[in-house]
N, C-alpha and C positions, 0 to 999 in steps of 0.2 A: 858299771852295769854287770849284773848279774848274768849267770845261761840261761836263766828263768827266764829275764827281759829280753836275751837273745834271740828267745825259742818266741815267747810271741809275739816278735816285731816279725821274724820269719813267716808265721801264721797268721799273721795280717797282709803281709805283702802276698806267701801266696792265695790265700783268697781272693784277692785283691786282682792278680794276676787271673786267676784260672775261672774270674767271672768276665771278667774284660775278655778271652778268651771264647766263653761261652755266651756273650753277645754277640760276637762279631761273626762266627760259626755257623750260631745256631739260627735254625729258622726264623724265615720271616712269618711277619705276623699273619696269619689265617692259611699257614703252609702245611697240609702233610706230608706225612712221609712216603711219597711215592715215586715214580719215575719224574715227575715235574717242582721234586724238592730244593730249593735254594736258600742259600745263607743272607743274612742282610748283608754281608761282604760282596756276595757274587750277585746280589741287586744294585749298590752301589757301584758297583765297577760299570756295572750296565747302563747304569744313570749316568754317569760320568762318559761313558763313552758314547751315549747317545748326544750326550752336552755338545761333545769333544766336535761330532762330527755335523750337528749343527752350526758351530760357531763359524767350522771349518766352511763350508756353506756359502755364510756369510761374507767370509771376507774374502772368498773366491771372486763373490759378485761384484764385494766392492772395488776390487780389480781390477777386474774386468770394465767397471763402469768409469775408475780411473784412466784407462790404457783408450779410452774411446773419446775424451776429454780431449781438447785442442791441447796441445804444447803451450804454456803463459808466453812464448818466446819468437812463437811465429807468427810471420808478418812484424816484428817488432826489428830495430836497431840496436836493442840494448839501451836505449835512454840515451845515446853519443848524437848529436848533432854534426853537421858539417863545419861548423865553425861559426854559422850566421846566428847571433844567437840577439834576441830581444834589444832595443837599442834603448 
């Protein structure tokens, strides 16, 4: 290969780069530019963290509703008889 081919494999990649960049960046859809401006990055983290801390929630409760669940094992023997077993 050529520098030629060099140079615009370079000018593909950063275009490539510096629009994936200016997606993730830049505003979200129906955003101006004002004191309430955010990126679709800084929406996504937000969405993710609000996921994060319903799940979190979730499995508090389900916990919770485990830890109030009898023990499988009380009241039981373990399955062991005393010796007398079925004739």
């Amino acid at each position: 290969m050529g520098k030629g081919s060099y140079l615009l494999i370079g000018a593909v990649i950063g275009a490539a780069a510096a629009a994936l960049l200016g997606y993730l960046f830049g505003p979200a859809e129906g955003t101006t530019y004002d004191e309430n401006y955010r990126s679709r990055l800084d929406f996504a983290l937000d969405e993710g963290r609000r996921a994060a801390a319903a799940r979190e929630h979730e499995l508090r409760h389900k916990i919770e509703e485990y830890r109030r669940l009898p023990s499988p094992s009380a009241g039981q023997t373990g399955g062991k008889s005393n010796g007398a077993g079925p004739a």
